[in-house]
Structure formats: structure tokens, C-alpha cells
C-alpha positions in Angstrom: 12.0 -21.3 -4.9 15.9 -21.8 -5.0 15.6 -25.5 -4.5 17.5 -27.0 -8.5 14.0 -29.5 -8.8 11.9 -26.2 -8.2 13.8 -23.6 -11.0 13.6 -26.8 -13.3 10.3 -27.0 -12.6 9.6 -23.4 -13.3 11.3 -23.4 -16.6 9.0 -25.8 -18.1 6.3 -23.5 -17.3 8.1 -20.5 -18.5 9.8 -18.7 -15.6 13.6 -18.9 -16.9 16.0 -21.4 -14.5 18.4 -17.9 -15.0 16.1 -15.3 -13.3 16.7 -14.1 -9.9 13.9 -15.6 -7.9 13.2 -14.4 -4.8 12.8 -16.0 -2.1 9.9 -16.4 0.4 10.1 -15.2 3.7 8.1 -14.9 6.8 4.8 -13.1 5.9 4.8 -9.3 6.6 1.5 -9.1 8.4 1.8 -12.2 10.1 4.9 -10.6 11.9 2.8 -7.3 11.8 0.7 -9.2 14.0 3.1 -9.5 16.9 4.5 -6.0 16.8 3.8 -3.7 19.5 3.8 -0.2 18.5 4.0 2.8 21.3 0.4 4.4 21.7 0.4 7.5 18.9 -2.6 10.2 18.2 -2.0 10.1 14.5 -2.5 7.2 12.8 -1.5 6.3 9.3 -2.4 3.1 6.8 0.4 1.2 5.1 0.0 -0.9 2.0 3.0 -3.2 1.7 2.4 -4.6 -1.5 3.2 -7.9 -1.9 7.0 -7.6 -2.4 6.9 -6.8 1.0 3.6 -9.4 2.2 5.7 -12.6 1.2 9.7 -11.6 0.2 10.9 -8.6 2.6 9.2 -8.4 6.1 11.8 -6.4 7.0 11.1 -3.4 4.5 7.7 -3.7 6.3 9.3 -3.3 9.8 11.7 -0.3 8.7 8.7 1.3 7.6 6.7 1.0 10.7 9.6 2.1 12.4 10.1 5.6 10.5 6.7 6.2 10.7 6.8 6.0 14.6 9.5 7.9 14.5 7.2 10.8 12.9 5.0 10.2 15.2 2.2 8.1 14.0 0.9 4.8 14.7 1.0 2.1 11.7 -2.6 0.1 10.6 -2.2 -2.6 8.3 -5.5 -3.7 7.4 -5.7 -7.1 7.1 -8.6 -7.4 4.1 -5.9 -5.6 1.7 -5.0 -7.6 -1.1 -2.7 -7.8 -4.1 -3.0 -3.9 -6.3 -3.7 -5.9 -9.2 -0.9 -4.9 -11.4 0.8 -8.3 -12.1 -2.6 -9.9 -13.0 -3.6 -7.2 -15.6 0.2 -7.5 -16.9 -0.6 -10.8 -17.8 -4.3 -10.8 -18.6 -6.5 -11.4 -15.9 -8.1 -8.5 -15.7 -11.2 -9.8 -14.4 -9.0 -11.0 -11.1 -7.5 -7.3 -11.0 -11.1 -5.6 -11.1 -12.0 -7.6 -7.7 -8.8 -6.9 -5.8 -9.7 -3.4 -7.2 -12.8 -3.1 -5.7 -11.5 -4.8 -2.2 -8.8 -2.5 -1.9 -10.7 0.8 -3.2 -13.5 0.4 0.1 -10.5 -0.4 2.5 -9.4 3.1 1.1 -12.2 5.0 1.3 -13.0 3.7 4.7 -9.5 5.0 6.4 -9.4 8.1 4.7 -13.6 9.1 5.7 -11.5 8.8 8.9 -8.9 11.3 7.6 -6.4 8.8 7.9 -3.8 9.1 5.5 -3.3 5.9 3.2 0.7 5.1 1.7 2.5 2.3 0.2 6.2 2.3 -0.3 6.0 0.3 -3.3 6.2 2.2 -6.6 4.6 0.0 -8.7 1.8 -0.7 -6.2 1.1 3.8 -6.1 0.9 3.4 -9.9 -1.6 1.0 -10.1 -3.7 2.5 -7.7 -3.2 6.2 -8.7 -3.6 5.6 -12.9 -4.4 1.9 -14.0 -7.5 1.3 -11.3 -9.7 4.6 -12.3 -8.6 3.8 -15.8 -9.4 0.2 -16.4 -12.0 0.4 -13.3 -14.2 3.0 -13.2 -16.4 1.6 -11.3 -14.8 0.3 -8.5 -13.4 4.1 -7.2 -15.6 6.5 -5.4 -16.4 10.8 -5.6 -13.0 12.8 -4.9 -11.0 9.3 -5.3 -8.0 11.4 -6.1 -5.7 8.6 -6.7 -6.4 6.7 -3.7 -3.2 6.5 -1.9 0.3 8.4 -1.5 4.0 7.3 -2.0 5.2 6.8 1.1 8.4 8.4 0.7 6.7 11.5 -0.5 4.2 11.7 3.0 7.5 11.1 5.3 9.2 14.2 3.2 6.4 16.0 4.5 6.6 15.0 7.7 10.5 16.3 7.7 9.2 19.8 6.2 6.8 19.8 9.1 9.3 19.2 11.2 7.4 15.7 12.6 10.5 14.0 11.5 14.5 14.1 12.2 17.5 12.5 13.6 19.9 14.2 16.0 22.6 11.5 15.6 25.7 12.1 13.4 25.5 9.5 10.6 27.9 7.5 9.4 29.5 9.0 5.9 28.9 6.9 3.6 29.0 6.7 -0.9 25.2 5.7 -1.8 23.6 5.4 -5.2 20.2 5.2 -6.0 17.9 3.9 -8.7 14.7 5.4 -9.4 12.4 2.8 -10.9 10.3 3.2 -13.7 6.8 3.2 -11.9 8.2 5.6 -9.6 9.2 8.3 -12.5 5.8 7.6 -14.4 4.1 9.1 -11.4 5.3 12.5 -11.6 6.1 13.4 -8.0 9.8 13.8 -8.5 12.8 11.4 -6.3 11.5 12.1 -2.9 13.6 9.0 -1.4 16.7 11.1 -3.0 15.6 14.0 -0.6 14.5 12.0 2.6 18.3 10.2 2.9 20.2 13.2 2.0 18.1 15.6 4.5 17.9 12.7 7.4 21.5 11.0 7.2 23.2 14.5 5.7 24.6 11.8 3.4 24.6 12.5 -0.8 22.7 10.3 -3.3 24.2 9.7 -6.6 21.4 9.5 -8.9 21.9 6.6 -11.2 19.8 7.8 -14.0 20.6 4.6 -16.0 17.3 4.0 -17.4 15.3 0.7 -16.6 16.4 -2.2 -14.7 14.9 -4.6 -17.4 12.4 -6.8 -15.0 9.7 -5.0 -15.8 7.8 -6.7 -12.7 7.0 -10.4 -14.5 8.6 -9.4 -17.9 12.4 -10.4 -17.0 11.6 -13.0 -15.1 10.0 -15.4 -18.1 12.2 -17.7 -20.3 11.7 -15.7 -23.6 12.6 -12.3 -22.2 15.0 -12.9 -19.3 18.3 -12.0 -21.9 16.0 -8.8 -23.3 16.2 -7.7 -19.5 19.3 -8.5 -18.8 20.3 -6.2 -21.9 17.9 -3.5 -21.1 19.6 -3.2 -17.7 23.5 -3.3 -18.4 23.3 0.2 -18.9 21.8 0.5 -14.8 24.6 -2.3 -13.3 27.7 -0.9 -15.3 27.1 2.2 -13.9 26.2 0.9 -10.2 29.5 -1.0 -10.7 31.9 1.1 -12.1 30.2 4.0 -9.1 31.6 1.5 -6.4 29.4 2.8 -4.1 28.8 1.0 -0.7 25.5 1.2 -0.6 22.7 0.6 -3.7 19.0 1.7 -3.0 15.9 1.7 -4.7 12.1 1.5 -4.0 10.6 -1.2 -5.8 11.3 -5.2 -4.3 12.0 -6.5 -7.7 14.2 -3.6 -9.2 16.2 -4.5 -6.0 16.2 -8.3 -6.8 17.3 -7.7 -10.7 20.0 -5.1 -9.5 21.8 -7.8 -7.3 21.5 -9.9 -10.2 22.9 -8.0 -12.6 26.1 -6.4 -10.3 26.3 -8.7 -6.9 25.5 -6.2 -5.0 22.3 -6.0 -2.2 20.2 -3.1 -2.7 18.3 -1.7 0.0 15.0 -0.2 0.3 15.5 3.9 0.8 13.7 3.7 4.3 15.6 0.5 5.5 19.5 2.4 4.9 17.8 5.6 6.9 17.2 3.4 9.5 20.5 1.3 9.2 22.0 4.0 9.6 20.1 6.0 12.0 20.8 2.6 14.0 24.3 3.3 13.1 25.5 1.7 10.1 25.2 -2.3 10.1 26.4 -2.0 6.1 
């Protein structure tokens, strides 16, 4: 993806040689594969999203982690496919309506079981919680109640039921976070503000900067990559001028555009809980 021939290549078909690209990684549920997880009672379903499928295994891993931590064994079904979201933002709806209807039985099937479904990706919750009974009716079932839960917002659950802590001192440390547009749509509050401060005893400066300007595909095409950059000079002066050590965020490409925009790596919330549960490898 980084290769000069490849970005060149990309222009010509509309993904500017300027955007920040990821780049591909080992896929998350082909290293899901090899993981051995201790023997739980409670079980729980992840969604990684693909962010997390083809860019950031590791996000994947931390989340496993945590959520063996809280005492529940991870599935990762491997029949789940994309949410949909970046093919109905640029018009293949049609495409989106099957991964809909894929995704929706894997769903229902875990959570007949009582088995809790989550993702940690904000945009992937949205989709599934507003745009899928919305623009697909038909492909949710009775009492579909949005399908899945943010991840971030189970585990703070898990800390209220006391399923969840750390008896380690943390390592103090400045953090600011950046709550991502599909995240704040959703109504369910910062709970990744909450989990870092209560499990690290650490504060989070809310950036409350407004967008980051990606806009998942939006930033990353040739005639909008300068809107996004504008949109989000508000978000990187302030995670500049903050100089805090450590950035977070939810969402794979807010943290891609933020590192863009300000040279600095920003972490998914669960991976710096575990960094620095793990004792600090910032």
C-alpha cells in the first residue's frame, strides 16, 4: 500500500497519493486462530471489524486479553463479514444488504445462546445498531434491539460488577482522547473515557475538537483529502498544542488520520489499559 508505484497507482483511481494509507498486516483471525485462551464459563462474541481483520491484529489481541481478564472466553466467528458501512457509503447497497443478512443470523444465533455480542469499533456498532434495521428491515429478527454492544461500554460493566480490575500501580501518565463521530452519534456517552481513568487511575483529557475529517472513505479520496485535512486542524492543533504522551481513540481510521495530521500514534483505548497494565511500553 506504501510502495510509490502502488499510491501512484491509486491516485489514478481516485484515492489521493497524500492520504494516510494504512497498511496491511497479518490477518486478525488468522492469528485468532493460533491463540490459546484459558478455559472460561462465560463466553462472549467479538466483532473486530475490518480495521482490525486486515490493519491492527493487535487491537484484536488487546481485546481478547481484557476480556479474559474479566473473565470470559473470546469467539470470533469465522462466517462474520464486513458491517456494510463503507459499501453503502459509496453505493453498493445491494452488497451491504448481504453482509447484513450474514452478520444479523451469526447474531441471533450467539445471543439465543445468551452470549453477549460486542465490537470495539465505533463505526461498525453504528451500522449495526441504526443503518441495518433502517435500510434492512428485512434482514433483522423480533427483539433485534440493535444487535450488538460497544465494547467499551460491556467491559465498564464488567468493572461496576466488579468482574474487572487491576491491583497494579500504573504508570502516571498525560493521555488525551478523541471521541469519534460514530461513537457520539450512538448516544451511550465516552465509556472508553471511564474504563482508562477507573482501571489505570490515570485522567483523560477529552479533546472535544469535533471531527477528524476522514469520515471513513471520505478523506481518503483525491477530491476531498484537503476538505479533511481542514475539517480536522481543529482535532490535531489541539492534540498538539495538549503535548500529551499518549493519544487514544476507538475507531482504526480516526487513529490513522490523527497520526497524519500531528505525527503522533494513537492507540486504541483497550490497547494503552493494557500497555499499561503490562507496565508502560509508551
Amino acid at each position: 500500500m506504501h510502495n510509490p508505484l502502488t499510491r501512484l497507482l491509486l491516485d489514478s483511481i481516485g484515492i489521493s497519493k497524500k492520504a494516510p494509507v494504512p497498511k496491511f498486516d497479518k490477518h486478525f483471525r488468522l492469528v485468532y486462530k493460533k491463540l490459546k485462551q484459558p478455559k472460561l464459563d462465560k463466553k462472549i462474541v467479538y466483532f473486530p471489524g475490518c480495521y482490525v481483520d486486515d490493519y491492527d491484529y493487535q487491537i484484536g489481541l488487546d481485546m481478547i486479553w481484557i476480556f479474559n481478564k474479566a473473565g470470559y472466553e473470546v469467539i470470533v466467528p469465522e462466517k462474520f463479514v464486513c458491517c456494510g458501512l463503507p459499501l453503502v457509503s459509496n453505493g453498493f447497497k445491494k452488497d451491504a444488504a448481504k453482509n447484513a443478512k450474514i452478520n444479523v443470523s451469526i447474531i441471533k444465533e450467539y445471543k439465543e445462546k445468551n452470549i453477549p455480542v460486542v465490537t470495539g469499533c465505533p463505526s461498525c456498532a453504528l451500522m449495526f445498531k441504526k443503518d441495518v434495521p433502517e435500510m434492512f428491515p428485512e434482514a433483522v429478527y423480533e427483539n433485534y434491539s440493535g444487535g450488538l454492544m460497544d465494547a467499551q461500554e460491556f467491559l465498564t460493566g464488567c468493572v461496576e460488577r466488579g468482574e474487572l480490575n487491576f491491583d497494579n500501580k500504573m504508570p502516571e501518565k498525560s493521555i488525551i482522547y478523541h471521541s469519534p463521530c460514530h461513537l457520539r452519534a450512538q448516544g451511550i456517552g465516552l465509556p472508553s473515557i471511564d474504563l482508562i481513568e477507573t482501571l489505570t487511575g490515570n485522567k483523560v483529557q477529552n479533546a472535544q475538537a469535533g471531527c477528524c475529517g476522514i469520515s471513513g472513505s471520505y478523506g481518503f479520496k483525491k477530491e476531498k483529502y484537503k476538505i479533511g485535512m481542514e475539517i480536522g486542524s481543529q482535532l490535531f492543533d489541539t492534540i498538539k498544542s495538549s503535548n500529551c504522551e499518549i493519544v487514544t481513540t476507538e475507531c482504526g481510521t480516526c487513529q490513522v488520520q490523527i497520526q497524519h495530521g500531528t505525527n503522533k500514534k494513537a492507540h486504541h483505548p483497550v490497547s494503552v489499559i493494557r500497555q499499561m497494565v503490562e507496565n508502560n511500553k509508551y
